[in-house]
C-alpha positions in Angstrom: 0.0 0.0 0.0 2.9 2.8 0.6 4.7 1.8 -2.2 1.6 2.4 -4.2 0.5 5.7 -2.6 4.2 6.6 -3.2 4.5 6.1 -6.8 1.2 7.6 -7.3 2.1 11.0 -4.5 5.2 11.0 -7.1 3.5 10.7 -10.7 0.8 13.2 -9.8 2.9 16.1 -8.0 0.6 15.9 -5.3 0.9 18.2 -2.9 1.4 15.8 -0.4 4.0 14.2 -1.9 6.7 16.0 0.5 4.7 13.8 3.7 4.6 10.7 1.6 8.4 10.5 1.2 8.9 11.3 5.1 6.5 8.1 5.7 8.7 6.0 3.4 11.4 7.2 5.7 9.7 6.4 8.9 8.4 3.3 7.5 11.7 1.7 6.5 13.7 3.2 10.2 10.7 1.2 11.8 11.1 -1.9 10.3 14.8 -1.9 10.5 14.4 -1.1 14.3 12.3 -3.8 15.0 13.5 -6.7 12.4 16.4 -6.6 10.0 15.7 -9.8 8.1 12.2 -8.2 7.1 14.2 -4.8 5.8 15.8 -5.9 2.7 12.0 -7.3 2.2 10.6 -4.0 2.5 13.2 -2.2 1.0 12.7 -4.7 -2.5 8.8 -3.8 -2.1 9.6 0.3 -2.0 11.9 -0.2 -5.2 9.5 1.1 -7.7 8.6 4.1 -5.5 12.5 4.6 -4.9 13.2 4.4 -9.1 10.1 6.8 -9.0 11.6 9.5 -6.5 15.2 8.9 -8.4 13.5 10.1 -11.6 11.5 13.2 -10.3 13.2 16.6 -10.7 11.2 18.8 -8.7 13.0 21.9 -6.9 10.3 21.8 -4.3 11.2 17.9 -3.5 14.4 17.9 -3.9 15.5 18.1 0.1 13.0 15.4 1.0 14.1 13.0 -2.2 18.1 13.6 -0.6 16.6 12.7 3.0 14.6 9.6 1.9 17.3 8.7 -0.5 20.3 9.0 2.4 17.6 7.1 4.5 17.6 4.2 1.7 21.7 4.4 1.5 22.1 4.1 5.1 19.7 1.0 5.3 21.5 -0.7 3.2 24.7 0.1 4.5 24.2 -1.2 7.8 22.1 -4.2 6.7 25.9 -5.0 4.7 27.4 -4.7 8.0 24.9 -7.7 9.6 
């Protein structure tokens, strides 16, 4: 369901695509706090939202796209180091 609501926030411009991208963010902190197997799961189910933020070029979105993006990074990073 997020990854839809994302890649849908992100195709239409909505104007609540800014709070969209900071629930990806949350979403994906969460899961990693609580289970690290399921967080490469989740992070494989946001993929097309991620290719969908990736793609945008909107001045507007451009701090939240970095944040989620360094979110995204650091998962993986410390899911390398497990």
């Amino acid at each position: 369901m997020l990854t839809e609501l994302s890649c849908q926030s992100l195709k239409s411009k909505s104007f609540a695509t800014e709070k969209v991208l900071k629930g990806l963010s949350a979403f994906l902190l969460r899961v990693y706090s609580h289970s690290v197997e399921k967080t490469s799961i989740c992070l494989r189910n946001v993929q097309p939202a991620i290719k969908d933020m990736l793609s945008i070029n909107d001045d507007n979105l451009e701090r939240e796209i970095s944040d989620t993006w360094k979110t995204v990074v650091g998962l993986f990073k410390k899911l390398q180091k497990t």
